[in-house]
The first five atom37 places (N, CA, C, CB, O) and aatype in JSON, in Angstrom:
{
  "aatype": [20, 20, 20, 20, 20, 20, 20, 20, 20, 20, 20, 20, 20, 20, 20, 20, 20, 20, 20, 20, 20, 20, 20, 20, 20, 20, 20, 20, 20, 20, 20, 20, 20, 20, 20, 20, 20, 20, 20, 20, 20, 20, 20, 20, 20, 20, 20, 20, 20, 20, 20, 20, 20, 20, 20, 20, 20, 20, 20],
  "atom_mask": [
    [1, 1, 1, 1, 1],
    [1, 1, 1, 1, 1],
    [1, 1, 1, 1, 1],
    [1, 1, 1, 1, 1],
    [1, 1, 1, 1, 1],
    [1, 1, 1, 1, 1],
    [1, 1, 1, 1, 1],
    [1, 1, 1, 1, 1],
    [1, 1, 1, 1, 1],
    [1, 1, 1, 1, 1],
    [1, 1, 1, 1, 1],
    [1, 1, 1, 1, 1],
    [1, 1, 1, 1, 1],
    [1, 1, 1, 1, 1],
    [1, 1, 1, 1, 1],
    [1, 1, 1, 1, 1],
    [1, 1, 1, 1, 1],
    [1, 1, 1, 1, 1],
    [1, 1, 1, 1, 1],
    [1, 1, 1, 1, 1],
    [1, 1, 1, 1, 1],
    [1, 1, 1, 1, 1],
    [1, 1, 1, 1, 1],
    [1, 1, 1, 1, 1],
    [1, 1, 1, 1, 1],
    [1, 1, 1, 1, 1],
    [1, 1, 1, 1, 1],
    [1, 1, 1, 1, 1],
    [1, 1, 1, 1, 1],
    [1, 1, 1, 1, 1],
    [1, 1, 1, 1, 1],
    [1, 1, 1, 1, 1],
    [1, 1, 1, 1, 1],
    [1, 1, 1, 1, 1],
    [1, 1, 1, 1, 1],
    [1, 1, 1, 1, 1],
    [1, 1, 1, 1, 1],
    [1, 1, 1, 1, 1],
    [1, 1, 1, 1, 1],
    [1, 1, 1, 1, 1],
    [1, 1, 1, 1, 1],
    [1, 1, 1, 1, 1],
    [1, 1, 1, 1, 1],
    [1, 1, 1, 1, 1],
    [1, 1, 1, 1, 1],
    [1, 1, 1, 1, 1],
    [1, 1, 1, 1, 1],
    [1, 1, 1, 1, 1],
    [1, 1, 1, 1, 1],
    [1, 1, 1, 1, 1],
    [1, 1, 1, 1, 1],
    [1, 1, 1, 1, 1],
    [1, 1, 1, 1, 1],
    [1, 1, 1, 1, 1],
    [1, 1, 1, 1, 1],
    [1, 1, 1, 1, 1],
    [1, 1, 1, 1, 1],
    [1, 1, 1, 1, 1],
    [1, 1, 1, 1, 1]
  ],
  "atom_positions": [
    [[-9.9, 5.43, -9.02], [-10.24, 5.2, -7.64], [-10.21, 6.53, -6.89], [-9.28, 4.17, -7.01], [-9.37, 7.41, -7.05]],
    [[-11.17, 6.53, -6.12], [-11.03, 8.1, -5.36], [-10.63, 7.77, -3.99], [-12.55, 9.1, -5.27], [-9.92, 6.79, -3.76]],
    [[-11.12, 8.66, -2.94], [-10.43, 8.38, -1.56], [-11.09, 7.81, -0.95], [-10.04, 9.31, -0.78], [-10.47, 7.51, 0.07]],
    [[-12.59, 7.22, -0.92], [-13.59, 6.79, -0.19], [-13.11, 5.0, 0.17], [-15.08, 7.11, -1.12], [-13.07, 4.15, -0.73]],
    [[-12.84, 4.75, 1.35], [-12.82, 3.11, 1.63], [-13.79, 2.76, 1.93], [-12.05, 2.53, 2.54], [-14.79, 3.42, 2.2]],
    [[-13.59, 1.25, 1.94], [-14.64, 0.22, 2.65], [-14.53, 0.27, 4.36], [-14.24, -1.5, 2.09], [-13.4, 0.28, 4.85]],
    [[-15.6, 0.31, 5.19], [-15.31, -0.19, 6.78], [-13.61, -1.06, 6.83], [-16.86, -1.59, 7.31], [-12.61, -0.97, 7.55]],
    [[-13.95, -1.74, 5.81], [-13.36, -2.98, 6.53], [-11.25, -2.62, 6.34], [-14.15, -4.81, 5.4], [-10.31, -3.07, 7.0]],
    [[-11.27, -1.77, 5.3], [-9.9, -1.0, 4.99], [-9.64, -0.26, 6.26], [-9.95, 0.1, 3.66], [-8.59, -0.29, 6.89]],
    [[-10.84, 0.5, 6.61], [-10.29, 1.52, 7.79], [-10.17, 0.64, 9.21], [-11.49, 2.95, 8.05], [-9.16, 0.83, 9.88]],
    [[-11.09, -0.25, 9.65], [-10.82, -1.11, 10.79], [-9.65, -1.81, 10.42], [-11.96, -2.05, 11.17], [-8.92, -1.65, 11.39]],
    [[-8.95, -2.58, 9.47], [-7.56, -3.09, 9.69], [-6.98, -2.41, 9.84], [-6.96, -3.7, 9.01], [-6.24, -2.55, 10.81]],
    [[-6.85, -0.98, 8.89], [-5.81, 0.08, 9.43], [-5.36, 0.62, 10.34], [-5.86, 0.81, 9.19], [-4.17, 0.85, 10.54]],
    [[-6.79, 1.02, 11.38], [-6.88, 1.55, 12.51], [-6.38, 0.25, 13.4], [-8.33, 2.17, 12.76], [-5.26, 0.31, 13.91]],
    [[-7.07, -0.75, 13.58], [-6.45, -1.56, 14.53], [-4.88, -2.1, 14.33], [-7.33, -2.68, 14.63], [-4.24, -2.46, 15.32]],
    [[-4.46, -2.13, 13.37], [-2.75, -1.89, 13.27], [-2.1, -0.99, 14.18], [-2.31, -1.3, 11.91], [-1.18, -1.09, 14.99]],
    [[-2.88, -0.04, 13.79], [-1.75, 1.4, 14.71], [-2.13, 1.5, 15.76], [-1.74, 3.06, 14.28], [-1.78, 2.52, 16.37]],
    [[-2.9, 0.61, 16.37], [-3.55, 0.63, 17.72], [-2.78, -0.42, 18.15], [-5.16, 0.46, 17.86], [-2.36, -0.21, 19.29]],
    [[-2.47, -1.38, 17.74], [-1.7, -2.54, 17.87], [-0.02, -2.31, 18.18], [-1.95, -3.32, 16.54], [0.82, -3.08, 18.65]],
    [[0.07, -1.09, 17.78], [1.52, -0.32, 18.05], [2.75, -0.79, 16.51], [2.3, -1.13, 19.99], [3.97, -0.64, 16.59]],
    [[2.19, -1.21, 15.5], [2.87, -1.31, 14.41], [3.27, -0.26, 13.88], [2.35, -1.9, 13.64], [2.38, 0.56, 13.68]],
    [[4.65, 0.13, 13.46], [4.99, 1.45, 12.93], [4.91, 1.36, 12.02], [5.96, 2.04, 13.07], [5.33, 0.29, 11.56]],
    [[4.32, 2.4, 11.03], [4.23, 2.85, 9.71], [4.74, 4.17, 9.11], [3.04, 2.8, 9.47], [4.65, 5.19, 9.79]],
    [[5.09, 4.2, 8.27], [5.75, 5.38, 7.48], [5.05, 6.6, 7.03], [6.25, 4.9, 6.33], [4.41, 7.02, 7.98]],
    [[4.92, 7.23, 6.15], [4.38, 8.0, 5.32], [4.55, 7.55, 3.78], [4.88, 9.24, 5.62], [3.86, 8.03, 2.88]],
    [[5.27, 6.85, 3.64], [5.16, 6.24, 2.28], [5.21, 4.89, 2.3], [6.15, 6.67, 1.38], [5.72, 4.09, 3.09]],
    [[4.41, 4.74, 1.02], [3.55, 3.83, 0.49], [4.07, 2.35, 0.51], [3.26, 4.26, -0.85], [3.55, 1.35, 1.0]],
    [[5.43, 2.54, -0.26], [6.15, 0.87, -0.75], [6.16, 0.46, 0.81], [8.2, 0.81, -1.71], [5.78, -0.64, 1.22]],
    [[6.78, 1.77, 1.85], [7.25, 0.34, 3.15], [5.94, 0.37, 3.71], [8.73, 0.66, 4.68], [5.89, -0.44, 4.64]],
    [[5.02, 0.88, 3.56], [4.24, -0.02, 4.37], [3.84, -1.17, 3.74], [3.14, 0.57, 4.86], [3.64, -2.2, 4.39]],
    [[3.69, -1.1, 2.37], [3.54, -2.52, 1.7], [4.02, -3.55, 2.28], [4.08, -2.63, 0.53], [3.43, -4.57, 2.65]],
    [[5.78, -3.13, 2.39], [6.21, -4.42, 2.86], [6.07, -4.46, 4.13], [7.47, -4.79, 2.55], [6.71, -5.45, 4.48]],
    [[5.64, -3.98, 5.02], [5.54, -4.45, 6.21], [4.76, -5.06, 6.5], [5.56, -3.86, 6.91], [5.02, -5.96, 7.29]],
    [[3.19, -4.87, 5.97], [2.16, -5.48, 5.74], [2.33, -7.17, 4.89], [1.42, -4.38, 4.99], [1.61, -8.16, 5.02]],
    [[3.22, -7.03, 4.26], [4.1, -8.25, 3.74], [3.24, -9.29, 2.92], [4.8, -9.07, 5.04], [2.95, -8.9, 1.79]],
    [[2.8, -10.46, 3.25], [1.92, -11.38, 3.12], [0.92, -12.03, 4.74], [2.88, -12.46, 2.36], [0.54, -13.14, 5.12]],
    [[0.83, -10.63, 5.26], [-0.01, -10.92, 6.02], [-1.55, -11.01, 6.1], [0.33, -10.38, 6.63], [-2.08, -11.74, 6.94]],
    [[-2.34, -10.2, 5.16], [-3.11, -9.91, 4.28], [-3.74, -10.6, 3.67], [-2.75, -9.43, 3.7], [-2.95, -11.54, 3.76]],
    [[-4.83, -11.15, 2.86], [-5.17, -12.01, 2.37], [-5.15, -11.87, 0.76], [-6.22, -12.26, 2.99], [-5.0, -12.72, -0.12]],
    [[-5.36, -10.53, 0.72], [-5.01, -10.39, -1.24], [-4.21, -9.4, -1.43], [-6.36, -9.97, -2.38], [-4.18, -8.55, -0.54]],
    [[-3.46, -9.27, -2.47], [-3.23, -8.09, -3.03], [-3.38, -6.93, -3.09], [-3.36, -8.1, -3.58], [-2.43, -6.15, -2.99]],
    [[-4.6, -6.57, -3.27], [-5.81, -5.75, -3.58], [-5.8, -5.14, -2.19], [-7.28, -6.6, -4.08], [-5.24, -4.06, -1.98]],
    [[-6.4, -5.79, -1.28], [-6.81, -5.68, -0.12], [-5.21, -4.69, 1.23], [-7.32, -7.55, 0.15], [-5.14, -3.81, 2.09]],
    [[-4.3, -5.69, 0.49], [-3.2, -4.57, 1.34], [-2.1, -3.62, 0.92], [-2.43, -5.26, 2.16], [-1.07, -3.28, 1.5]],
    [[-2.71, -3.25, -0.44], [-2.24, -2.24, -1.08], [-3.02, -1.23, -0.73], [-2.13, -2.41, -2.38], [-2.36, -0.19, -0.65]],
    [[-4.61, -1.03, -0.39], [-5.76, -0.73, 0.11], [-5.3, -0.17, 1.45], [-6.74, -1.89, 0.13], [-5.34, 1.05, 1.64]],
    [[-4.97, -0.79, 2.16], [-4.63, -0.93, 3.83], [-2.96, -0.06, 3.55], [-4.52, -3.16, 4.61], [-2.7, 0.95, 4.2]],
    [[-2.31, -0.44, 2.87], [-0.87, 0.79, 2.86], [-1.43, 1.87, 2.47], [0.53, 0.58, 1.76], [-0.91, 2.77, 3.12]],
    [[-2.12, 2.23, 1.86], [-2.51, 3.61, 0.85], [-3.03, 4.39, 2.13], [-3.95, 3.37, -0.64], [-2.41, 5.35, 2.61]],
    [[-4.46, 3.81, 2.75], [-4.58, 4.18, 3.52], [-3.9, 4.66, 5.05], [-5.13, 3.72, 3.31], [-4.33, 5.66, 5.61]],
    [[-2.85, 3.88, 5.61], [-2.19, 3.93, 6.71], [-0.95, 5.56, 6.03], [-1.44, 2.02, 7.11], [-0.56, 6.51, 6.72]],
    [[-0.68, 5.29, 4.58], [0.06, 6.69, 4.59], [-0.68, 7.79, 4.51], [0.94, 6.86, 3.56], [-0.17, 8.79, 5.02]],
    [[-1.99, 7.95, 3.91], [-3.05, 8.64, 3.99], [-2.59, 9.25, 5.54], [-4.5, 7.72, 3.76], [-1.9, 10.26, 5.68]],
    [[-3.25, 8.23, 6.93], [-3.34, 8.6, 8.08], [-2.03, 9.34, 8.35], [-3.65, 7.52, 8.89], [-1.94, 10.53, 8.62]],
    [[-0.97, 8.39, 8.24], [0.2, 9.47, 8.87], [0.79, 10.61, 8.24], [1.36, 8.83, 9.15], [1.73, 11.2, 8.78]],
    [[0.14, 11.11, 6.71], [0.45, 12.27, 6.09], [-0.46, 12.96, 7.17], [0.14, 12.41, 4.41], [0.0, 13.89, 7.82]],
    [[-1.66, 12.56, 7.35], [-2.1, 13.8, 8.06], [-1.97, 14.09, 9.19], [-3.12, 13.99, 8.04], [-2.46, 15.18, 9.48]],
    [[-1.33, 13.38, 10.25], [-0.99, 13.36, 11.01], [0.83, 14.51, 11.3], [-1.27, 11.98, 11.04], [0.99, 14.99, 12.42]],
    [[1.41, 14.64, 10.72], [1.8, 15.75, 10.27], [1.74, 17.09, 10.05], [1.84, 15.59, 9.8], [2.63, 17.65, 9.41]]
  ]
}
């Protein structure tokens, strides 16, 4: 897998942190914060990867 997402990874992501949800820089807690809110697996392991992505660079 490389770094390229779908729209639809970066609009949940982005509207999270717009939403004022705190996220980490690493990976597992955002998993769990993201929890079973999500609809697959896949999909919010996708959405953590990315959200630490954002706040590494944000740094």
């Amino acid at each position: 897998m490389g770094k390229i997402k779908t729209k639809l990874i970066k609009r949940t992501a982005r509207g999270l942190v717009k939403q004022g949800v705190n996220f980490n820089d690493k990976f597992e807690d955002n998993k769990t914060i993201l929890g079973k809110s999500l609809p697959s697996k896949k999909i919010r392991n996708q959405v953590a990867g990315f959200l630490t992505r954002i706040k590494k660079e944000k740094q």
